[in-house]
C-alpha positions in Angstrom: 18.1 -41.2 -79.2 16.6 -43.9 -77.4 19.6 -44.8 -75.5 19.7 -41.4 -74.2 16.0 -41.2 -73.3 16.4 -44.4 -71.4 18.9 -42.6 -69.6 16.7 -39.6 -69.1 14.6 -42.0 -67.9 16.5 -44.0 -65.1 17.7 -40.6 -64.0 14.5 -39.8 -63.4 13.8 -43.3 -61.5 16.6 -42.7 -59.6 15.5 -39.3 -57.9 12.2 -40.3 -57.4 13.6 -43.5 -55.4 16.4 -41.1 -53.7 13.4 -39.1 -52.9 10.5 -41.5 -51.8 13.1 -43.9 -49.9 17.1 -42.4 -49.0 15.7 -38.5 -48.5 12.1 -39.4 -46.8 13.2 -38.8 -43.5 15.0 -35.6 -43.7 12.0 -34.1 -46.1 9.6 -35.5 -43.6 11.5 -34.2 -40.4 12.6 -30.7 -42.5 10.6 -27.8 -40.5 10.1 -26.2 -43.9 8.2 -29.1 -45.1 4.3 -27.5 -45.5 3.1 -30.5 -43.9 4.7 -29.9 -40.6 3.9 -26.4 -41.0 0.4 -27.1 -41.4 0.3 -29.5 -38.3 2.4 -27.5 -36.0 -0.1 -24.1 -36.6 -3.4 -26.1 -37.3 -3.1 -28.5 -35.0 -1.7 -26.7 -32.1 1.7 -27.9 -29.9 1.9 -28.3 -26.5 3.3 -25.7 -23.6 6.4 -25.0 -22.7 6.7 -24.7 -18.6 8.8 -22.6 -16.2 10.6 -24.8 -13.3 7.7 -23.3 -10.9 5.0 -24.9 -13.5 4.1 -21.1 -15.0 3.3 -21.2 -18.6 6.2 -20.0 -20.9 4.3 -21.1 -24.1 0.8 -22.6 -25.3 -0.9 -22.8 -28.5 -4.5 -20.9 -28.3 -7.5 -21.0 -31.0 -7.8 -18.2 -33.6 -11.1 -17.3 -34.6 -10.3 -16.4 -37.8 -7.5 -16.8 -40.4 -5.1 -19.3 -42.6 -4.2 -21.1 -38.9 -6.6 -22.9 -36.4 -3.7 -21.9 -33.7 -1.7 -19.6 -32.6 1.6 -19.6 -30.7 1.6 -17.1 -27.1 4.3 -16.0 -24.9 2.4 -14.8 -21.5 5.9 -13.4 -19.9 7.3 -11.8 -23.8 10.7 -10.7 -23.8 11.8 -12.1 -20.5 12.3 -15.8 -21.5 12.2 -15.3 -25.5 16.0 -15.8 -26.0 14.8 -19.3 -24.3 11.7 -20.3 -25.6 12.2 -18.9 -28.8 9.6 -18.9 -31.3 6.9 -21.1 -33.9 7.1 -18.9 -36.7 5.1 -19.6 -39.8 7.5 -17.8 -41.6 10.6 -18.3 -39.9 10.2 -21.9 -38.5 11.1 -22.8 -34.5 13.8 -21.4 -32.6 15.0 -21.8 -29.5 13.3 -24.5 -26.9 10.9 -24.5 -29.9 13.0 -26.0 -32.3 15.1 -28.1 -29.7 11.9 -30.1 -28.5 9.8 -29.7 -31.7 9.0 -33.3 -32.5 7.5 -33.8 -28.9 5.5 -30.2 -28.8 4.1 -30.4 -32.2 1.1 -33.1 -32.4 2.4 -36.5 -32.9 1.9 -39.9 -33.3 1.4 -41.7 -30.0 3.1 -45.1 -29.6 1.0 -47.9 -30.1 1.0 -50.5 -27.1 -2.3 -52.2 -28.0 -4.0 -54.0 -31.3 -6.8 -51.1 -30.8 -4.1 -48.1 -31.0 -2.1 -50.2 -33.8 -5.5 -50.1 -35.9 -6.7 -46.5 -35.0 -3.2 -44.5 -34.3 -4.0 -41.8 -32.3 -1.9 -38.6 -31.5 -0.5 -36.3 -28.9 1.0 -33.2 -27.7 3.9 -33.1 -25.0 4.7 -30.2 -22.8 8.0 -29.8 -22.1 8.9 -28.5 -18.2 11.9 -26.7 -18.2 14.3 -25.8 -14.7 14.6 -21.9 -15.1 13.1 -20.4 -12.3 11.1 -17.0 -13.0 12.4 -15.3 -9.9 15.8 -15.8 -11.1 14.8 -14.8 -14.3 13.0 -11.6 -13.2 16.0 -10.6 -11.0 18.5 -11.2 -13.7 16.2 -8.7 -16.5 16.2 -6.1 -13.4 19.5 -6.0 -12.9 20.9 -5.7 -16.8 17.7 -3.0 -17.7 18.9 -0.3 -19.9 22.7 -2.0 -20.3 24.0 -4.5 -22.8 25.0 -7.7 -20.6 24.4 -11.3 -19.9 23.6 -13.4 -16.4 24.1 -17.6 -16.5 23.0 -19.1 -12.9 23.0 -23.0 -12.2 22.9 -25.3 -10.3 26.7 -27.2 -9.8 25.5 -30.4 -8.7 23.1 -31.7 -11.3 23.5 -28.8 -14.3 20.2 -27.3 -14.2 20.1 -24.3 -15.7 18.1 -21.8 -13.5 18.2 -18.7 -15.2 19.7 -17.1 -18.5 19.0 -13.8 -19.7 20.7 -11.1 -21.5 20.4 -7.8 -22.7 19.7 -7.0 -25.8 16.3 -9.3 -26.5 13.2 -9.2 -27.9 9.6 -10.4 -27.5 8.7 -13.5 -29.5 4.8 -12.9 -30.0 5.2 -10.5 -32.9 7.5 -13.3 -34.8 4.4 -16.0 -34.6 1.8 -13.1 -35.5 -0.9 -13.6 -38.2 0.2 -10.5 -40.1 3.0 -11.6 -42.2 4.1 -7.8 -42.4 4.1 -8.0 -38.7 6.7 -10.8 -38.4 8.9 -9.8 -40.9 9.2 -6.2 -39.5 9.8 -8.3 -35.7 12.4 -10.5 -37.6 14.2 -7.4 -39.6 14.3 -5.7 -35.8 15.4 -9.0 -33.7 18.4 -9.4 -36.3 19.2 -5.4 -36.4 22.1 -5.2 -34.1 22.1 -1.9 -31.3 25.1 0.7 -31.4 27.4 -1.8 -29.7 26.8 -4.8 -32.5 24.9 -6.8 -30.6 21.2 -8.0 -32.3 18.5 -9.5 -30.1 18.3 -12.6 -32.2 22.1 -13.6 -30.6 21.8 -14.4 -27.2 24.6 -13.2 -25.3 24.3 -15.7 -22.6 25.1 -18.8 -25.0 25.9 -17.4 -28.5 28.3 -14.7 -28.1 31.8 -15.4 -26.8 34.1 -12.3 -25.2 37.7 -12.6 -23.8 37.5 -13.5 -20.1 39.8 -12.0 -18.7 41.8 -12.7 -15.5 38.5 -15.4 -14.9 40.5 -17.7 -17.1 43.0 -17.4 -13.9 41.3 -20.4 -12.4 42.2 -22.6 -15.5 45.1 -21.7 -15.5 45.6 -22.8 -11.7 44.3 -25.8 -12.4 46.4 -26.5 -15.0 49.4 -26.2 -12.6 47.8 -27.8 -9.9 46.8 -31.2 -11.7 49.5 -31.1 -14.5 53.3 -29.3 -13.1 52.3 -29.1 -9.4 55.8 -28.3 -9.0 54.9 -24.6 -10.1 52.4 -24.1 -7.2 55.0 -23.5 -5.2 57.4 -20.9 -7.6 57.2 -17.6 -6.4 57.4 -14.9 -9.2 59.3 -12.2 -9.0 57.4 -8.9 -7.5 56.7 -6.7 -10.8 54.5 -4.3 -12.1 55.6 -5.2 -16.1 57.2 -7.9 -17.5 58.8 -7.9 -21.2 56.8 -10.5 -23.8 59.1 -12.9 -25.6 60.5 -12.5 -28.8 59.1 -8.8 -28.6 60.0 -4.9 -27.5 56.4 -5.0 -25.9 55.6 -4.9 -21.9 52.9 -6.8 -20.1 51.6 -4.6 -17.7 49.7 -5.2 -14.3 46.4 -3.2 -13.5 47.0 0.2 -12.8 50.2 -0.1 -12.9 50.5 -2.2 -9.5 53.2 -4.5 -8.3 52.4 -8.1 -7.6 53.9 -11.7 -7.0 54.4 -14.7 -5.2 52.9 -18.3 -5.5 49.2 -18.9 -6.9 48.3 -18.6 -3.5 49.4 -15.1 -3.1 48.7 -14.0 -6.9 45.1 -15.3 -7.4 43.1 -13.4 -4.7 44.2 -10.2 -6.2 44.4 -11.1 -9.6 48.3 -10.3 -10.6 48.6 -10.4 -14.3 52.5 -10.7 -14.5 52.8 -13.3 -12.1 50.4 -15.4 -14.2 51.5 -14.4 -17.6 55.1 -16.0 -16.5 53.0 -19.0 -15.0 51.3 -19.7 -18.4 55.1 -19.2 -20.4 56.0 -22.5 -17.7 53.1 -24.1 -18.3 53.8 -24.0 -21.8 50.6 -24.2 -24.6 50.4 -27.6 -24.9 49.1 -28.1 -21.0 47.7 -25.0 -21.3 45.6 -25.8 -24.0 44.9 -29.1 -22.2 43.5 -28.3 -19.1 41.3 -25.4 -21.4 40.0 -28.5 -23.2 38.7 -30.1 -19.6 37.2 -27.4 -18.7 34.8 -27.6 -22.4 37.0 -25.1 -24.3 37.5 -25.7 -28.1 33.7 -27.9 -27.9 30.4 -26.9 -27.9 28.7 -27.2 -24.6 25.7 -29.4 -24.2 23.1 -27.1 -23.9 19.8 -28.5 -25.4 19.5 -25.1 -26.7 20.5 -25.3 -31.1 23.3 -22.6 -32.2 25.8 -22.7 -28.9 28.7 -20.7 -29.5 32.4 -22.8 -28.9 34.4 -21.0 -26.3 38.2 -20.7 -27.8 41.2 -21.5 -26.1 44.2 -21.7 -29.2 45.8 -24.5 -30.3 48.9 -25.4 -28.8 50.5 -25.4 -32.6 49.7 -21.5 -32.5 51.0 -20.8 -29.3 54.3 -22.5 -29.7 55.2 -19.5 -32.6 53.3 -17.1 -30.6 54.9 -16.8 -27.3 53.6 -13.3 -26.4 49.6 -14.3 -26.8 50.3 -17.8 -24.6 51.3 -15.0 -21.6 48.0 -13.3 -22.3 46.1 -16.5 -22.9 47.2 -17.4 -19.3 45.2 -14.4 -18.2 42.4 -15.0 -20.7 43.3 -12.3 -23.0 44.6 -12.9 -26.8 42.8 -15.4 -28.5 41.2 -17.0 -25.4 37.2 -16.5 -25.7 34.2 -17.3 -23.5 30.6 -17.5 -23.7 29.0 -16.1 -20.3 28.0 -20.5 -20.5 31.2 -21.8 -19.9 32.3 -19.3 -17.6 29.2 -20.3 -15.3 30.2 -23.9 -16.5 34.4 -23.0 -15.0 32.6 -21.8 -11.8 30.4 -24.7 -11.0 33.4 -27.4 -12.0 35.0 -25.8 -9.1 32.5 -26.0 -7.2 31.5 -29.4 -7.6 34.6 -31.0 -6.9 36.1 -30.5 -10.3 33.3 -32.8 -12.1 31.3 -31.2 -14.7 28.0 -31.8 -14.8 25.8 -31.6 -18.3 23.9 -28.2 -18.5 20.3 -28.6 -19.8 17.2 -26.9 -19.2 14.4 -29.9 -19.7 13.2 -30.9 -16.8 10.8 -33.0 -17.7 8.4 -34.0 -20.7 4.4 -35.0 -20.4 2.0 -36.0 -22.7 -1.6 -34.7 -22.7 -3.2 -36.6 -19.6 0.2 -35.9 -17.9 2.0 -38.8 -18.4 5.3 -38.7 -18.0 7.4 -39.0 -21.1 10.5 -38.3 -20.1 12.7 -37.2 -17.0 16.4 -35.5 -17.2 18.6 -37.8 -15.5 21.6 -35.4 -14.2 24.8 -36.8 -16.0 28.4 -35.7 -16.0 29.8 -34.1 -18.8 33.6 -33.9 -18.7 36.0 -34.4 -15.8 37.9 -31.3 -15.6 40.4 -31.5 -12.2 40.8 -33.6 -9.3 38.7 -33.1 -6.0 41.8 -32.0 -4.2 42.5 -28.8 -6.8 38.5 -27.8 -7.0 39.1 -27.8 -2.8 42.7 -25.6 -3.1 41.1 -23.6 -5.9 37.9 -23.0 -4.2 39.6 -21.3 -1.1 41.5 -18.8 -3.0 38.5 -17.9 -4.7 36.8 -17.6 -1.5 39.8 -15.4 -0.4 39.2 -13.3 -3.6 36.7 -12.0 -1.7 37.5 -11.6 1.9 40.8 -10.3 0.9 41.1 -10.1 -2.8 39.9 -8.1 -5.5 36.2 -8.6 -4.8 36.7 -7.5 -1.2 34.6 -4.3 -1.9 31.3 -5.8 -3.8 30.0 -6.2 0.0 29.3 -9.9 0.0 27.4 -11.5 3.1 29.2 -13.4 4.9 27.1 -15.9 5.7 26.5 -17.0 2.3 30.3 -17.7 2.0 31.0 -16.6 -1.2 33.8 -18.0 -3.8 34.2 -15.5 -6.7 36.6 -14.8 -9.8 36.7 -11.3 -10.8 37.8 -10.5 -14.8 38.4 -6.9 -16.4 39.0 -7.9 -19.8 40.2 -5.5 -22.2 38.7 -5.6 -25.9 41.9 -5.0 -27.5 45.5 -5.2 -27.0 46.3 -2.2 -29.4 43.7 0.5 -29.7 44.2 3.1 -27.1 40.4 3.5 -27.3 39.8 0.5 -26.3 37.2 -0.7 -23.6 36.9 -3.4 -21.3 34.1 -6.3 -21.0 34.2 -6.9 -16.8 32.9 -10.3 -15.7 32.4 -12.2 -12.6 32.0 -15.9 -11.8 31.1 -17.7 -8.6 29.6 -19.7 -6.3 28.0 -20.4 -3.1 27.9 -21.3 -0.2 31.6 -22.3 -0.6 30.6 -25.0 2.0 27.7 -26.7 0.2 27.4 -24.9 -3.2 24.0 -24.5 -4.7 24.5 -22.1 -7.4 27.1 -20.8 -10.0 26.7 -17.8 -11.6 28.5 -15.7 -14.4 28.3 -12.2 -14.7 29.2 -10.1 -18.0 28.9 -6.7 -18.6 31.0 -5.9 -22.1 32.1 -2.9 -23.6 33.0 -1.0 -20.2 34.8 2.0 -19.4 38.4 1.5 -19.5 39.1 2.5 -15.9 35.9 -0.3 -14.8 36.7 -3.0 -13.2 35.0 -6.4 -12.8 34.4 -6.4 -9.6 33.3 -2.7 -9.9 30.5 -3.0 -12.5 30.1 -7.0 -12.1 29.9 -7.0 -8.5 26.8 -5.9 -7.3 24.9 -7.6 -10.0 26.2 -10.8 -8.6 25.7 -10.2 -5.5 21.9 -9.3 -5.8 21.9 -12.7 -8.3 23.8 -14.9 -5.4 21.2 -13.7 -2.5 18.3 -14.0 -4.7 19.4 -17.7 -5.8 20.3 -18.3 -2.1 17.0 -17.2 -0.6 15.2 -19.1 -4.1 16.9 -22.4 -2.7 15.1 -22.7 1.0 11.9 -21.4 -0.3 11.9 -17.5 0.4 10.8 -15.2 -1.7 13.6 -13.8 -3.9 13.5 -9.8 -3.7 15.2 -6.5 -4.9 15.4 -4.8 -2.2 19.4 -4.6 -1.7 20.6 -1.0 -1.6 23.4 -2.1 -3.8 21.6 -3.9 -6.1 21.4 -1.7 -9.9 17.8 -1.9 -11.7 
């Protein structure tokens, strides 16, 4: 007996040390822990800041109540798939929870014998880039329709707006009425007739086959890897047979198309590529998908980004069929509405892709600064010469191609992707998710922007439904860069 209460005992010497000492930080740091609870909603955080300096988020004194503070949203649903939320129930989310240690009050870091003796503490606000304009123009064009809109900028990653349809309004989830959060909470996770809940942003946590947008990887691929393909010229088909298989891979409509990359890009042809990708074999394939951020999650200081899927070459090698439809982004080839923005502004920077991230920059209290984004590159994904060749067939997508119709000005020298993905390869029910992806000016670019509007008609196309949303998106970013007031006013723009 007493051997085993000695035992009892040591176990019990051992938690408390695994406790006080190994598991102090995580408890400590743990968003659950009532501590930090207490000191994020009695103590107040700091704000959270649009890239024109309006207030996204502030903490503002309750007169009554458990709480001293309360979380507010001035702008609600428009940036609440960004900010998130500082739920007493339901802890942070969102910009919330990615920069929680520097809004919620803090020690400050002693630099004198004075602050060493009496520690004193802090609030930060956290600036972000998204630009309200850009933001408002983005909720106008997807009212009343599920979609999502990524725009930013290709030379230093910022991300200058994200929105998506459906979302919700983050002030009920930080209310003082428990009954009121959880009845926000059951509603922001209830998804709509089409599956999608508001709580799952469809901008960076929902991924949809891309469609004939994944056309620029896989020109790259032959470009930087088998340039000896840029130059094949595929037979002129409307259908092509699928290895190993009685099935037929069929063009758009039923049209004929061929050529070199050159010829098949600008308006899209689906066999000529499908035969390009069976060259290019999975193993390249799969590579190049890789360079572009496929298979990883994107850097977005944003928690929960989904991984964009490209398959493993191991699958594709048994599989010959799905690498011909992963060639046209189709199969098992996925995309958040992230990367696709991410495959635009690669392009257009010269094939180096730059870190997204939405902190701008971080102040304490008096305003001092904190801390400062410094752009950085996140993955090299082709060489300056393919970006260039690459860039002026998607330029000719739309003077010539399949975006010829979407009415682009030309002075801001639009380079554009058009995608009409279909949701499933079997069901004759089946619908189609129609994307765009571009940037401009093709000269100098200053934005990239991805387009997705899922669950379309079968007979929609992208450049159809996706078009003039990125066209209203592209002159509003446009006119936001030298300073003009970005407007609405576009006959063809929807909303």
């Amino acid at each position: 007996m007493a051997m085993i209460m000695m035992l009892l005992f040591g176990m019990v010497l051992l938690q408390a040390a695994n406790i006080q000492f190994r598991q102090a930080h995580r408890l400590a740091a743990d968003p659950k822990n009532p501590r930090n609870i207490t000191a994020r909603l009695s103590l107040g955080r700091g704000r959270i800041l649009a890239g024109d300096g309006s207030v996204l988020a502030k903490s503002v004194p309750t007169p009554t109540g458990v709480y001293k503070y309360q979380r507010v949203y001035p702008s609600g649903q428009l940036f609440g798939q960004i900010t998130g939320f500082d739920s007493p129930i339901y802890g942070t989310w969102g910009i919330e929870a990615q920069y929680n240690n520097e809004l919620m009050t803090h020690n400050v870091p002693a630099t004198t014998l004075s602050q060493i003796l009496s520690p004193t503490t802090t609030t930060d606000s956290v600036a972000l880039t998204i630009l309200p304009s850009l933001q408002n123009l983005a909720a106008q064009q997807l009212a009343g329709r599920n979609g999502a809109i990524v725009a930013l900028n290709p030379s230093n990653g910022a991300v200058l707006a994200m929105y998506a349809n459906p979302t919700f309004d983050p002030n009920p989830l930080v209310a003082p009425s428990g009954a009121t959060e959880r009845q926000a909470w059951a509603a922001a996770n209830t998804p709509n007739a089409f599956g999608y809940a508001p709580l799952t942003a469809l901008t960076y946590q929902r991924t949809f086959p891309p469609g004939s947008t994944f056309k620029i990887v896989t020109s790259a691929a032959a470009y930087d890897f088998r340039p000896d393909l840029v130059s094949k010229s595929y037979p002129q088909e409307s259908s092509i047979p699928l290895p190993n298989t009685n099935l037929q891979l069929q063009n758009y409509g039923g049209g004929t198309c061929g050529g070199t990359i050159a010829e098949m890009l600008p308006p899209s042809c689906d066999t000529g590529f499908a035969q390009l990708g069976l060259d290019l074999g999975g193993i390249t394939l799969w590579k190049q998908a890789k360079t572009f951020g496929f298979d990883a999650r994107a850097p977005l200081d944003l928690p929960g980004v989904a991984i964009s899927n490209f398959p493993k070459p191991i699958t594709l090698i048994h599989n010959q069929p799905f690498l011909a439809y992963g060639a046209i982004g189709q199969g098992d080839v996925t995309a958040t509405a992230l990367q696709n923005a991410l495959d635009a502004a690669a392009v257009a920077n010269g094939g180096r892709l730059m870190t997204p991230h939405l902190m701008r920059e971080i102040r304490d209290a008096q305003g001092n600064l904190v801390d400062r984004y410094g752009p950085h590159q996140w993955l090299t994904t082709m060489t300056p010469s393919t970006a260039a060749s690459i860039s002026t067939l998607m330029q000719q997508v739309v003077t010539a191609g399949t975006a010829s119709g979407v009415g682009f000005l030309s002075q801001d020298e639009v380079a554009a992707k058009t995608g009409t993905a279909q949701t499933s390869l079997t069901n004759v029910n089946q619908k189609t998710d129609d994307w765009m992806i571009a940037f401009a000016p093709a000269s100098h670019p200053e934005i990239a922007i991805a387009v997705i509007l899922p669950d379309q008609a079968l007979s929609a196309t992208g450049a159809e439904v996706a078009g003039p949303v990125m066209k209203c998106m592209i002159e509003g970013s446009l006119a936001a860069a030298i300073g003009q007031p970005v407007s609405n006013t576009s006959t063809t723009c929807p909303g």
